[in-house]
Each structure stands twice: as C-alpha cells, then as structure tokens.
C-alpha positions as CSV (number, residue, x, y, z in Angstrom):
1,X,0.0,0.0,0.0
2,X,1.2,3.6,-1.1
3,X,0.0,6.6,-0.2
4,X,1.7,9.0,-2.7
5,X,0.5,12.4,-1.4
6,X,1.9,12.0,2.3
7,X,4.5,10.2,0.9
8,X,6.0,12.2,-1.3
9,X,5.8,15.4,1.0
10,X,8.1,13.2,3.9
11,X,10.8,11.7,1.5
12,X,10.7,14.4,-0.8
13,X,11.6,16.7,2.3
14,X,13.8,14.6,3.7
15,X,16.1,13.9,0.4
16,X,16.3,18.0,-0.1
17,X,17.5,17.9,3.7
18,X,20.1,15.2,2.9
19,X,21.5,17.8,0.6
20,X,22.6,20.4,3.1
21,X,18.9,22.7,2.2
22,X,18.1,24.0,5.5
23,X,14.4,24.1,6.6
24,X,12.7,26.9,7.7
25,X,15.4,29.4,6.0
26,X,15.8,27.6,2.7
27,X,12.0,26.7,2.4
28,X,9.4,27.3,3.6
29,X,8.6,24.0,6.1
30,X,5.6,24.2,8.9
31,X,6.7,20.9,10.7
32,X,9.3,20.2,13.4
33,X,12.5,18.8,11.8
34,X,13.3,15.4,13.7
35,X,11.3,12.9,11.6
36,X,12.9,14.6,8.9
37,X,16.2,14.7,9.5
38,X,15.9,10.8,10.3
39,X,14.8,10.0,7.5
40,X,17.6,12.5,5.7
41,X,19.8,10.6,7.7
42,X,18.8,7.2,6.6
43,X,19.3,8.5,2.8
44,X,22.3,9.7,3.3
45,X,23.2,6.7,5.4
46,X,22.3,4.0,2.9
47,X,20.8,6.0,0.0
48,X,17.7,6.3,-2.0
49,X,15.7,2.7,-0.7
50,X,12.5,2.7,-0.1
51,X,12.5,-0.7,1.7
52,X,14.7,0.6,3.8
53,X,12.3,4.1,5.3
54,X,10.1,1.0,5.8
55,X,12.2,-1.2,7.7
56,X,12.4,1.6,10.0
57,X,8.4,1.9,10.4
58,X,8.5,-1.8,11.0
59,X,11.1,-1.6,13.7
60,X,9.9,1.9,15.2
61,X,6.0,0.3,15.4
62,X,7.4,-3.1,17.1
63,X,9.2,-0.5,19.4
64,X,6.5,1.2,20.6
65,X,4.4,-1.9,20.7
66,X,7.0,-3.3,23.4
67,X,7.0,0.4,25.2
68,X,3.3,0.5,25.6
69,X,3.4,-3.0,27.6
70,X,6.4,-1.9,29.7
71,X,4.2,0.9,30.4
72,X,1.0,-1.0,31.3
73,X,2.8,-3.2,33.1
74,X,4.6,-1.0,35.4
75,X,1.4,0.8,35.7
76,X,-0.2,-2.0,36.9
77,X,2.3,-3.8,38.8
78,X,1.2,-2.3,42.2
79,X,-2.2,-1.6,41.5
80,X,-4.1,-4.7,40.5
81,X,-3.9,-8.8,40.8
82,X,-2.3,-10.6,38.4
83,X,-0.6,-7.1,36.0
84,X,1.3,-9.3,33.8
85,X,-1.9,-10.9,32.3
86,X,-3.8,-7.7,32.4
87,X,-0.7,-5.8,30.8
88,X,-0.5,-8.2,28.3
89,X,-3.9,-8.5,27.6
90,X,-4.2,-4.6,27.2
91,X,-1.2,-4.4,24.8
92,X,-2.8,-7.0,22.1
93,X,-4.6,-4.2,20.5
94,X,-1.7,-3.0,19.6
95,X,-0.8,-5.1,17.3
96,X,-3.5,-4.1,14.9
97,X,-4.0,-0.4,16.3
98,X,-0.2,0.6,16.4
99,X,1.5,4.0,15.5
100,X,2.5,2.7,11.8
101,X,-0.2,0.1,11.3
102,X,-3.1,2.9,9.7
103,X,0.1,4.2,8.0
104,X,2.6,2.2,6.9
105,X,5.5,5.2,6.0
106,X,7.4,7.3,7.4
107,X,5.6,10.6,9.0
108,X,5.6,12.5,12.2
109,X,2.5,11.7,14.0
110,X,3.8,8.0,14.5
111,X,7.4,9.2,15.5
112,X,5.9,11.6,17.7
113,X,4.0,8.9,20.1
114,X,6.7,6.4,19.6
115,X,9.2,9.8,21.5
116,X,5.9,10.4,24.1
117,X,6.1,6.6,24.7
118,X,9.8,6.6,25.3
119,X,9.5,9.5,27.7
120,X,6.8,7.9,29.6
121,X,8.8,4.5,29.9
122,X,12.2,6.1,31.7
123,X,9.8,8.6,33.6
124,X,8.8,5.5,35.1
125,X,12.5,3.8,35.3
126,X,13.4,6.8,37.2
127,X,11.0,7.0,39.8
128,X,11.6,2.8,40.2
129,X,14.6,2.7,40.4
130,X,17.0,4.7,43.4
131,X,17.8,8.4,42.0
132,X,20.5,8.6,39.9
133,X,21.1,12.2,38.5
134,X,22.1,10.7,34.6
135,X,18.9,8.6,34.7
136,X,17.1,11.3,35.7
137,X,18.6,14.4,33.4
138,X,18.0,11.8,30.4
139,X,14.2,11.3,31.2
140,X,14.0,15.2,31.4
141,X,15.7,15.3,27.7
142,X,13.5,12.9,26.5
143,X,10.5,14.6,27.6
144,X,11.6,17.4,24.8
145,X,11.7,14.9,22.4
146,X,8.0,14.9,21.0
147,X,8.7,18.7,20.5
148,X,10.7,17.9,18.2
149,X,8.6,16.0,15.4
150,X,5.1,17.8,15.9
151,X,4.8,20.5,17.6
152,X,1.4,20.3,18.9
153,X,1.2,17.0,20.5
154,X,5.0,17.6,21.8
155,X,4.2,20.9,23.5
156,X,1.2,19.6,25.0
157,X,2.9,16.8,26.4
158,X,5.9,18.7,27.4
159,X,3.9,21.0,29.3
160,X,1.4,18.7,30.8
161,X,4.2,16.5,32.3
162,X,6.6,19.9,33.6
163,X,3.5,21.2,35.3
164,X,3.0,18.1,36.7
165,X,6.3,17.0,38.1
166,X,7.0,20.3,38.9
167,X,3.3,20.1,41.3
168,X,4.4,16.4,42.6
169,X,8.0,18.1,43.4
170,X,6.3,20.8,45.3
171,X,3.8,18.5,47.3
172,X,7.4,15.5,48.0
173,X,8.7,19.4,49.4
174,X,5.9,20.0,51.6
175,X,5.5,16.8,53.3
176,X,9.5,17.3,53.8
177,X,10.5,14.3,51.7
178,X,13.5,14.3,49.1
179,X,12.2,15.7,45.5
180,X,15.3,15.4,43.8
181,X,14.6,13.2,41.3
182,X,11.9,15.0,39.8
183,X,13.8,18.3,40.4
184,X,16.5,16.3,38.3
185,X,13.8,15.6,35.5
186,X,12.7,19.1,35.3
187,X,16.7,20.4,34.6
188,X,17.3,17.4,32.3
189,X,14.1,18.7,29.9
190,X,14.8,22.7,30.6
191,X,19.0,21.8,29.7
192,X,17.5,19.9,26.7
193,X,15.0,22.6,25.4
194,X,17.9,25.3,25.5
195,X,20.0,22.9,23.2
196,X,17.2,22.6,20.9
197,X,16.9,26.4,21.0
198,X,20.2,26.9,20.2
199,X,21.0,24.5,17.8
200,X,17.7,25.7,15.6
201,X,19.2,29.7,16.1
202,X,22.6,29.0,14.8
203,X,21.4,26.9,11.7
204,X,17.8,27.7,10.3
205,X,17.0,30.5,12.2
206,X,14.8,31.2,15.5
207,X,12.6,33.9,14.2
208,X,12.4,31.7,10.9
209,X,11.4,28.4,12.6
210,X,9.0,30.0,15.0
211,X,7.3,31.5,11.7
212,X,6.7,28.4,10.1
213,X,6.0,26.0,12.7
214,X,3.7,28.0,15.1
215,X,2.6,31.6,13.6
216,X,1.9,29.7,10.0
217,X,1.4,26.4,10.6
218,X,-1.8,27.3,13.3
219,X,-2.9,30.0,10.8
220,X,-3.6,27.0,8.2
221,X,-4.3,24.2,10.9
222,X,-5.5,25.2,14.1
223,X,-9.6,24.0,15.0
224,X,-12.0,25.9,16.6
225,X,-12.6,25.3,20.0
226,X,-16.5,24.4,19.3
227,X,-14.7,21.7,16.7
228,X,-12.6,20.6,19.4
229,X,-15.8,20.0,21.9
230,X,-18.2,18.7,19.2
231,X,-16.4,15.5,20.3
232,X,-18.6,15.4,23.6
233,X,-21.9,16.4,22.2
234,X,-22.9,12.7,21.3
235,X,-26.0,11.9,23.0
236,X,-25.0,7.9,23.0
237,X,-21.8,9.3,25.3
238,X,-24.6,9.7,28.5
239,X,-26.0,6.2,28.3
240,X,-22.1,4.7,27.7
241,X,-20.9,6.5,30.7
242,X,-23.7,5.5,32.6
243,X,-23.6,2.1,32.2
244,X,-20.0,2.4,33.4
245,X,-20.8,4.3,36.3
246,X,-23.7,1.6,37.0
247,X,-20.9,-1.0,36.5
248,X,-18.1,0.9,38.4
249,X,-21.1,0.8,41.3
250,X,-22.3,-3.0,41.2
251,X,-18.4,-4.2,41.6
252,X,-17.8,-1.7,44.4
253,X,-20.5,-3.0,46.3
254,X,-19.9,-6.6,45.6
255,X,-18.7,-6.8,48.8
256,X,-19.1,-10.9,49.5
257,X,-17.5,-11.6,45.8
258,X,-20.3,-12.9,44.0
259,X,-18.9,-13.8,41.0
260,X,-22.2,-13.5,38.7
261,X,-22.6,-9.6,39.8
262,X,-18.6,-9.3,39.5
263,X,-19.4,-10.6,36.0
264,X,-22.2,-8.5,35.2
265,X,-20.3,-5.6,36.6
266,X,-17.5,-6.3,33.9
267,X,-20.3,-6.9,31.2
268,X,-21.6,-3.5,32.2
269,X,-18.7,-1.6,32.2
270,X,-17.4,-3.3,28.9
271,X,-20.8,-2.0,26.8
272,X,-19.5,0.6,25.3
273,X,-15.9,-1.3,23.6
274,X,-18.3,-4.2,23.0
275,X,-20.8,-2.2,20.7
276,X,-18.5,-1.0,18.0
277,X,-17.6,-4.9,17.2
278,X,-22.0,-5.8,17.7
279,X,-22.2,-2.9,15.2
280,X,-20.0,-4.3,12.5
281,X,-21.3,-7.8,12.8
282,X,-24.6,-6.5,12.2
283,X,-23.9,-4.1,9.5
284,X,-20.7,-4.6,7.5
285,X,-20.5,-1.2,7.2
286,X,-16.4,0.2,7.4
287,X,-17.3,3.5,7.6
288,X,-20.0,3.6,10.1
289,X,-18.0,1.0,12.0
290,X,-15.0,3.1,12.5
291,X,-17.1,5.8,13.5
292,X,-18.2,3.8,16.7
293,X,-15.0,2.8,17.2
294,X,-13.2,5.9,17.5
295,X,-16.5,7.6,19.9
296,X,-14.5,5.4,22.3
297,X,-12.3,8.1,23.0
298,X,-14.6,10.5,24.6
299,X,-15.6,8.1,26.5
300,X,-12.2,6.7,27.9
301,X,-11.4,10.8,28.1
302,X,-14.1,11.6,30.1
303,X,-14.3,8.2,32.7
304,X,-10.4,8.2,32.7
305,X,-10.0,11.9,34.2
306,X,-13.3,11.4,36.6
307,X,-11.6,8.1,37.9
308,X,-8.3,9.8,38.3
309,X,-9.2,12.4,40.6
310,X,-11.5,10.2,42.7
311,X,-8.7,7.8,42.9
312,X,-5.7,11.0,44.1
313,X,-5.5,9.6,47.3
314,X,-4.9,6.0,46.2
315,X,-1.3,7.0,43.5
316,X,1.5,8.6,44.2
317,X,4.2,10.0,41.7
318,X,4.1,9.5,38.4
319,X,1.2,6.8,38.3
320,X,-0.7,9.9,39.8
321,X,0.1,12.6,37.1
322,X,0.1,10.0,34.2
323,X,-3.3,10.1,33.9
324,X,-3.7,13.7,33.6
325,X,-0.5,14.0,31.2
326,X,-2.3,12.0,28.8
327,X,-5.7,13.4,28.5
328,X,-3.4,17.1,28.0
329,X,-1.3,15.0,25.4
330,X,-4.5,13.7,23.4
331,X,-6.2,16.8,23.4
332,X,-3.3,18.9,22.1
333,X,-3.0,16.0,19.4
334,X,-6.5,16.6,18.3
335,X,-5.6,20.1,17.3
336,X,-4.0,19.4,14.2
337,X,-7.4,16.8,12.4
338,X,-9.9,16.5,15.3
339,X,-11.0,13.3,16.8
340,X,-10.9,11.2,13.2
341,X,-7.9,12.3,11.9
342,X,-6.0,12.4,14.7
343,X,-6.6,9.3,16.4
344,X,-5.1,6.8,14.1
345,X,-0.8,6.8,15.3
346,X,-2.0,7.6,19.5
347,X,-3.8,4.3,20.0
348,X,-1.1,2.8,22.9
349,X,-2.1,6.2,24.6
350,X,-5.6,4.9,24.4
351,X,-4.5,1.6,25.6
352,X,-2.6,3.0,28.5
353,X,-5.2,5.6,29.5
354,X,-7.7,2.5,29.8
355,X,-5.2,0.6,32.0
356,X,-5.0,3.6,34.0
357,X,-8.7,3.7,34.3
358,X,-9.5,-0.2,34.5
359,X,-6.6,0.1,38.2
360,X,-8.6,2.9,38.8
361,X,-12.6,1.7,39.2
362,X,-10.8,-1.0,41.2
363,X,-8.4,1.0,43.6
364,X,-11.3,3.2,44.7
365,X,-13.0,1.2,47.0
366,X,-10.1,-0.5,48.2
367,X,-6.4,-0.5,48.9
368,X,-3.7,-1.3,46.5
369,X,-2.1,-4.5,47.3
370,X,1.6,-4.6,48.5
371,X,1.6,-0.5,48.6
372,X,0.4,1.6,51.7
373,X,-1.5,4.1,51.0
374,X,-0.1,6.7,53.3
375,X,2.3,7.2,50.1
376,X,0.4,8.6,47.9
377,X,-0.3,12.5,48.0
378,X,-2.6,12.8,50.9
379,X,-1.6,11.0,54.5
380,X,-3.3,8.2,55.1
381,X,-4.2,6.1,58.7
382,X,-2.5,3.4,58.9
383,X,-5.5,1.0,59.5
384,X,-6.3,0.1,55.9
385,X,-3.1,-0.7,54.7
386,X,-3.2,-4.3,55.2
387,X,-2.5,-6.9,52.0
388,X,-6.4,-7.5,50.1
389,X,-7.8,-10.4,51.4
390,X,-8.8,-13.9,49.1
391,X,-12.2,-12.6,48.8
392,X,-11.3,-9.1,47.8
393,X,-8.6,-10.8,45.2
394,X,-11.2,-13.0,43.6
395,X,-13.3,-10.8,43.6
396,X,-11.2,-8.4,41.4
397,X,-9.8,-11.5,39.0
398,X,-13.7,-12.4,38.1
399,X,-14.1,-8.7,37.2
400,X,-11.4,-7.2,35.6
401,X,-10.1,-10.4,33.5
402,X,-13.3,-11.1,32.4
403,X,-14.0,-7.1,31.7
404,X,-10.3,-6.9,29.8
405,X,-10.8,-10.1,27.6
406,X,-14.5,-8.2,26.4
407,X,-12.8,-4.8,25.5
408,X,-9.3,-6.3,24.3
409,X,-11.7,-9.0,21.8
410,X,-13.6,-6.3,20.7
411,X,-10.6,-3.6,20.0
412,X,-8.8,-6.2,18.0
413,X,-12.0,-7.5,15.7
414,X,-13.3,-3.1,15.4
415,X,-9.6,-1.7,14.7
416,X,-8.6,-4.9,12.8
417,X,-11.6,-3.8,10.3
418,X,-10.7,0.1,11.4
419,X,-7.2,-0.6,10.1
420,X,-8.3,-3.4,6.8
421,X,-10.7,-0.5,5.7
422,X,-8.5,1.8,5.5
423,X,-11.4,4.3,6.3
424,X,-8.2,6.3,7.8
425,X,-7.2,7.0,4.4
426,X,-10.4,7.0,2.2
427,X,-8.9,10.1,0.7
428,X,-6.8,8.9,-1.7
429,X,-7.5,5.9,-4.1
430,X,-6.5,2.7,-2.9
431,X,-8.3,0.0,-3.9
432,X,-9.1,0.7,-7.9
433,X,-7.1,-1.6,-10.1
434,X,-4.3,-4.2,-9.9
435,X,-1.3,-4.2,-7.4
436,X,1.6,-3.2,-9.4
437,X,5.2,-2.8,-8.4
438,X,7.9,-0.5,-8.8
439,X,10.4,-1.8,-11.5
440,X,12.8,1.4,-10.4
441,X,15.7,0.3,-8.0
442,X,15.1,3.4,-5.9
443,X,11.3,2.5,-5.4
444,X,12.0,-1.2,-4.5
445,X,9.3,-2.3,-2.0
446,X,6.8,0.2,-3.2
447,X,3.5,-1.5,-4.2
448,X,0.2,0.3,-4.8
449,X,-3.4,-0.4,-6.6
450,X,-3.8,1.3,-10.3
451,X,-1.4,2.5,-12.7
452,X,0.3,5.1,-10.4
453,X,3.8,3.5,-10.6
454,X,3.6,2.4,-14.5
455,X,2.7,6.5,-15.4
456,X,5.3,7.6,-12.8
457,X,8.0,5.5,-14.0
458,X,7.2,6.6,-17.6
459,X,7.4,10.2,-16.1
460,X,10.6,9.3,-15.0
461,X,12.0,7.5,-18.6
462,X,11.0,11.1,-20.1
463,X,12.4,13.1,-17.8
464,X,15.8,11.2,-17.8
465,X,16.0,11.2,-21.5
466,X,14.2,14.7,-22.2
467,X,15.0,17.2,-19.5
468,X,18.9,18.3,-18.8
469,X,19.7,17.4,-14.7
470,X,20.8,21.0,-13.9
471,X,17.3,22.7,-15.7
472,X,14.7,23.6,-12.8
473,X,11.4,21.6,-12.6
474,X,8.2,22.3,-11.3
475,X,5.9,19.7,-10.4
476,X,2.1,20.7,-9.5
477,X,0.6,19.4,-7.1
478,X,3.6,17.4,-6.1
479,X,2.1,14.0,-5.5
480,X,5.3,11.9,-6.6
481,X,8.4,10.9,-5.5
482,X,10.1,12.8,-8.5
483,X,13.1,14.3,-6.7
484,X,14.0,11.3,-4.9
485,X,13.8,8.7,-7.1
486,X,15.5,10.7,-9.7
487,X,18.3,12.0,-8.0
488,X,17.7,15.4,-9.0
489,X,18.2,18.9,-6.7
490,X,14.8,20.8,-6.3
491,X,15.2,24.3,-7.6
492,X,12.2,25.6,-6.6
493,X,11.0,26.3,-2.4
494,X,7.8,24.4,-2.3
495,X,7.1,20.6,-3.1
496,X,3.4,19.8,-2.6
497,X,1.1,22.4,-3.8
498,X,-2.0,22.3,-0.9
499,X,-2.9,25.0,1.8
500,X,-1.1,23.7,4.9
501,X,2.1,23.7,3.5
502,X,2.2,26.2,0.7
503,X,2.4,29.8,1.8
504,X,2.4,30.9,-1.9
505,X,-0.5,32.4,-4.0
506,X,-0.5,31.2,-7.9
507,X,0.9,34.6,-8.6
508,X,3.7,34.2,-6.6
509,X,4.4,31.3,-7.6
510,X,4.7,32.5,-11.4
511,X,7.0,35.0,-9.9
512,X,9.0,32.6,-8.1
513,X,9.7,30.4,-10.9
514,X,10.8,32.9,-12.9
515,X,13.3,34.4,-10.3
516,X,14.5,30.3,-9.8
517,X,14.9,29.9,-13.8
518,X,12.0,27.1,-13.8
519,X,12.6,25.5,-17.4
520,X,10.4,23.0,-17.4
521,X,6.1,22.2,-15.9
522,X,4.9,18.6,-15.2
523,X,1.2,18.9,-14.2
524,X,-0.4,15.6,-13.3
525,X,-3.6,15.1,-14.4
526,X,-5.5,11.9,-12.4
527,X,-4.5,12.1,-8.9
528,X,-4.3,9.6,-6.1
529,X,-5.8,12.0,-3.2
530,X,-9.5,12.9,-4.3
531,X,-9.6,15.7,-2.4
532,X,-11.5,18.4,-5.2
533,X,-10.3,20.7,-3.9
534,X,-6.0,20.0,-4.8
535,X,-8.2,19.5,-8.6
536,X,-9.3,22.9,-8.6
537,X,-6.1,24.7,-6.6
538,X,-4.2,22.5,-9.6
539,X,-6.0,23.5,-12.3
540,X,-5.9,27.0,-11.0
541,X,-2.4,27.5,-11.0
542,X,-1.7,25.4,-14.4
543,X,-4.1,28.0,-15.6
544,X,-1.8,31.1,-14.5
545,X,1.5,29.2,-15.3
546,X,0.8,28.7,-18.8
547,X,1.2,32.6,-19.8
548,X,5.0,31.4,-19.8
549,X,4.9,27.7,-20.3
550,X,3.4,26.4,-22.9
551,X,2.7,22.3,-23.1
552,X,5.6,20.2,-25.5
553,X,4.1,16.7,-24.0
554,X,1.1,14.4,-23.3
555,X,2.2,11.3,-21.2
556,X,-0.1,9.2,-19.7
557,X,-1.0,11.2,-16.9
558,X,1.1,14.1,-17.0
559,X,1.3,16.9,-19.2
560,X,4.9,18.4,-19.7
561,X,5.2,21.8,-20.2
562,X,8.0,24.6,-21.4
563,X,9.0,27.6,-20.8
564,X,8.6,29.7,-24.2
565,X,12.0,31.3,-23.6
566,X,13.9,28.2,-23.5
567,X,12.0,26.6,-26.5
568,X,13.0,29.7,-28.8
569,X,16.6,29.4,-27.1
570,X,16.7,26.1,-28.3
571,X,15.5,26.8,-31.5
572,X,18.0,29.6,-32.4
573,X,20.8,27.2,-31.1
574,X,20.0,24.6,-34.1
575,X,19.8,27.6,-36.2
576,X,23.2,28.1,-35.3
577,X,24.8,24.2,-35.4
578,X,23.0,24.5,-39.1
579,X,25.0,27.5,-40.2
C-alpha cells in the first residue's frame, strides 16, 4: 500500500534535507524537523531505498508496541492482581491499532507517540529505580523529544508533564520528603530545550522556525474550540458513561464476591468497547463502524480523568500525574485533524489511558495491594493498609479479567476492520485496479493499486531522456516521488502544492519560478488524493502558469510543459549548429 501524497511530502523533504537545504530558512517547512532529519539521515546513510524508510516503520511500530506493555505493566504492577496478564492483555490491540499500522511510512505523527512513549517509559525507570542524576537528566531530555517532530502534541505533552512533576516536586517538598529526582527531571528537559533552541538559532534560524511551525502552521491548521468539543456532544456518550458508572457501582458494592454480579459488573462496564464490534457484525459497514469505534475516545477521556481524581488519594508520583498527562497529550493532538484524523498513530495512549482507568474503578473502593497508602499525596491512617484479602482478590480477577478479555476481543475484531478498511485513508484511491510494483531500484518495495507506478515511472524515462539534470522543474501538485527517485536537486522552495504547507499564492508562484529559472512544468492530471479541492487549486495555478509555459508533451498522466524562452533558445541554437 502507497499513499503518494503524504509520501512524497516526507521523503521528498527529507532527500532535499540530505543535501545540506536547511528548513525553515531555505524553504518554507511548517513541521518540526526530527522525523525529517531521520529520514535525511537514513538516505544519506544508505541512499535512496524505499524498503529501507520502511524497515524503519516496522522496527519503530514493534518499538513502541514493546514500550506500551512496559508501560502498562509497570502501571499496573502495584495496582491490581495478576498485572502481567492484564498488561499483556491490554497491549494486544496493539498489534492491529499501532503508531504505523493505519500508516505504513514514514511521518511525524507515528514518531511523535513512539518519543511520548519513550519519555513515559524512563519517567517510570526513574522513579523505580534509586535516584540517579544521569537517569534522571536523560528522562527530562526525553520529555523534549515529541517537540521535536510535531509541535502540537510535543508541546502539549511537554507541558502537561513539567507542570505536573514540577506540582508532585512541590507537594514531596511540603511533606519534607526528598524531590530530587523529579527536580532532576525538570533540569534534564529545561537543559534539553535550550540545546534545541540553540541549535535551531545557529542553523535555520529562531525567528524563521518559530514562523513556520507555530505563527503559520496554526494559521492554516488550528480547529476551533467548538470543533474541538463537538467530540462530547454525542447523545450515546450519556448512556455509555452511565452504564460504566452503574458498572463501576455493582463491583464496588460486591462486597461478599459474588462472582455473577462481578461478571455483570464487567459486562456492564465493557458496553460501550463491545458495541463497536456488535455494530459491524450487524452491518458490515467500514465507515459507520470506525465511527463507533473511534466515539471510544470520549468516553475513555471523560471516565479516565473522573476516575483519576477520585482515585488521588490511592497513587502517588508518576502513576498519579500519568493520567492527567495523557488526557493534556491527546487533546493537544486533536488540534491538528480533530478526533478522526487524529486518532489513528496515538492508539497505545488509548491503551494506557484505559489501563489507568481499568486500576482505577478498582483501587477506589479498596487499597492497592503490596503498597500503603499513606504514600500517595494525601496521608493516610495506617489501618487500611493491610495486604487485600482472598475474597477481595477473587473478587477483582472475576471482574477485571473477564472485563479486559470483552474490550481487548472487541478492539482487535473493530480496529482490525478500522485498520483493513483503510477508512483512515479513504482520501486517496486505494483499492481501484491491480497491485503493481515499482520496476525502479530506488522505489523497490513500493507496491500500490492502479497505474500510479507504470505513469510515474514513464514520467521518469521522459524526464531522464528529455530534461537536462541541472534545468529547474516544477511539479504541480507534487504527488510523486520525482526528486527522490531521480536523484535530482529541487530548484524551486515548495514541493506539494496544498494549503497547509504552501504559503504561496499562484501569482507568486509564477514569480518565483521565474526568479528560480523554472525550465520546465509537469502537471499531473489523475490524482491519487481525491480531495477536489487539490483539482481545482491545480488547475488553477496550471491555468496562471501557462502565460509562460506552454505544453511540449502528453504522457499518460502528466502533461509536460515549457518555458517559451527556453524553447526559442533552443530553436536559435539549431539555427546556429546548421549554419
């Protein structure tokens, strides 16, 4: 599976980088520069492979597949019976709803949970293990990390987590315990932000980057806040929360451990996972189906935070904050597509947000096992901190196993449709013809439906045979992996022609191309993304573009154009080899 137009924009960006163009002061580029530059890296590195920017998905998603369940686990490990099963269980999903499963190539939403994952994991390696100032500093640099690659999940989680280590080291203060280790944290992240600072002001520019990745990029991105609550005003989110409440109440007051209401309480509280995989049994209808699924994520927002605060007294350090870091995370991650475009590369923060919540309905109404609870942020008497007793274990094995077998069966059958669907990425064409396969050594591994790569590659003949290496192209809109598979140096400052990453009106644009000595015009005609709208902006722009290029070619899908200068240039030169 190919996705050309999100494609293209990564590795096309990423080869111009591994030739020394510097972002943000040599183009205009509204993203962070991390995923980028590893990507640069790996072409510089090892060349111009596809297969190989897709071994790194495969080994970056397996990563943060193996992170999540650390993370559950050690979530869990002093806050329920038998964590190892129930952090297992929890990380199955996974497998089907992880960061590069919806989208199999290299981007920056994917990197950027895999970095929030890996900050999560030593944050919790630091506070388990005795304080060590290295361990520590590192988890503070990593923290910045997210920043890094997309800038408004990484500044929400950067700032969610200072605030809230900086509150836990104020409250360890108070109570006149040692808060070193989070002090530690804090300096590791702030000594790792003024690097990043730096480093960004002596190459691209501070003024330039801050430009392009906040002032422009939230001028062409940024939701309004009635978009960003529309998420809540489902009616259905009343009755699911209810029946969790109503669940969350029979197993509290199951006292004697009757294991039919302990069931029933897990049936109960599971409703709302289960319905999305009822749905599509009944239906068979993809779209509508991944709609359900993803109106899970209100309802895990909403119960998760509710639980959390009843539940302060019961967690201390980091398992207390987590919580609250993740709903900030989430929230800042649904500024950039809302809840359906958004969602698809932050599902192990879904998964660990339910773990969170699952220990939570159960350490509400009763003390967490092996830990007292005098350690959490409010003192606690000492008479409730003995180990739970055999009835109070069974009855919390016949309720949450039971509860995270319904909801981990359900996530894998909904997101394994969610993800087979590709409902994710109904905007481009995916399923229409045959799977073909690149022929061209630099595209080897890339595989998509149609004649995408047949037309491309004939692009590519042409241009090889046709169009002198050192004469400027423009390609409109920029759906193809020109520049990297041909080796060639971009002349001009803007790739993919759409309006969150193009700051350029088609005026400028003709300007521009004649100030960068633009010889030559390839306008593709059928594109993979249906969006109309890239039609009309294309068709637009070919429109003002040809009152100095004028068409010389009709491929298959591409119409080459040239500038008239250059074709009277070349005309008066064979004048002149005649004479």
């Amino acid at each position: 599976m190919g996705v050309l137009w999100d494609l293209s924009y990564v590795l096309e960006n990423s080869y111009r980088i591994s030739l020394s163009d510097i972002p943000y002061r040599d183009f205009p580029f509204p993203y962070p520069p991390l995923t980028f530059l590893i990507q640069a890296a790996i072409v510089k590195l090892t060349g111009r492979v596809f297969w190989h920017h897709i071994a790194y998905c495969a080994v970056t998603g397996g990563l943060a597949t193996v992170l999540t369940w650390r993370i559950l686990l050690s979530l869990l490990r002093t806050e329920v019976v038998r964590p190892r099963s129930l952090a297992f269980m929890l990380s199955l999903p996974v497998i089907v709803l992880g960061i590069y499963c919806v989208y199999p190539h290299p981007f920056y939403d994917p990197d950027c949970t895999f970095a929030i994952l890996l900050g999560m994991f030593l944050l919790r390696w630091v506070e388990r293990e005795a304080v060590s100032s290295w361990r520590s500093l590192l988890a503070g640099a990593s923290l910045v990390v997210p920043l890094l690659i997309k800038q408004n999940t990484g500044l929400a989680f950067l700032g969610a987590t200072g605030v809230a280590l900086l509150a836990l080291a104020i409250v360890e203060a108070w109570r006149r315990q040692s808060a070193r280790k989070y002090i530690l944290v804090l300096i590791g992240a702030t000594l790792a932000l003024g690097f990043a600072v730096l480093l960004v002001h002596f190459t691209a520019g501070l003024r330039n980057y801050w430009h392009w990745t906040i002032q422009f990029a939230a001028s062409r991105r940024t939701p309004a806040l009635s978009e960003m609550l529309g998420i809540y005003q489902d009616r259905l989110l009343l009755l699911w929360i209810g029946l969790i409440l109503l669940g969350a109440i029979a197993f509290w007051s199951n006292r004697r451990a009757h294991r039919a209401l302990a069931l029933l309480s897990a049936v109960l509280v599971a409703a709302p996972f289960i319905w999305p995989t009822i749905y599509l049994l009944r239906e068979h209808d993809a779209s509508e189906g991944a709609e359900r699924l993803l109106s899970l994520w209100p309802v895990v927002l909403i119960v998760s935070l509710t639980l959390s605060f009843l539940a302060l007294k019961r967690r201390s350090g980091v398992s207390l904050v987590m919580p609250f870091i993740l709903v900030a995370t989430i929230h800042g991650a649904f500024m950039s597509q809302q809840l359906w475009g958004s969602t698809y590369a932050i599902w192990p923060l879904f998964m660990i947000l339910l773990g969170s919540t699952l220990s939570a309905i159960r350490s509400v109404r009763s003390s967490p096992p092996h830990v007292r609870l005098d350690a959490g942020l409010f003192p606690q008497s000492a008479e409730l901190t003995s180990p739970p007793s055999k009835q109070l274990k069974e009855r919390e094995t016949w309720f949450l196993l039971p509860l995270t077998g319904l909801i981990v069966l359900s996530l894998l059958i909904s997101g394994g449709c969610y993800v087979w669907s590709h409902e994710r990425l109904d905007y481009a064409n995916l399923d229409d013809g045959g799977l073909t396969r690149s022929t061209l050594p630099q595209l080897k591994g890339l595989s998509i439906r149609g004649d995408w790569l047949p037309n491309f590659e004939e692009l590519v003949s042409y241009a090889e045979r046709e169009i002198p290496r050192e004469e400027g192209i423009l390609i409109i809109p920029g759906e193809d992996l020109f520049y990297y598979t041909t080796g060639r140096r971009p002349q001009f400052p803007v790739l993919l022609f759409d309006n969150t990453v193009n700051p350029y009106s088609a005026d400028e644009i003709l300007k521009l191309a004649r100030e960068r000595n633009i010889r030559w015009l390839i306008v593709k005609q059928d594109l993979q993304d249906e969006d109309e709208q890239l039609e009309k902006q294309r068709d637009e722009l070919t429109e003002v573009l040809e009152q100095e290029f004028e068409q010389v070619e009709s491929l298959k899908n591409y119409d080459i154009y040239r500038r008239h200068d250059s074709r009277k240039s070349d005309e008066e030169d064979d004048d002149d080899k005649g004479k």
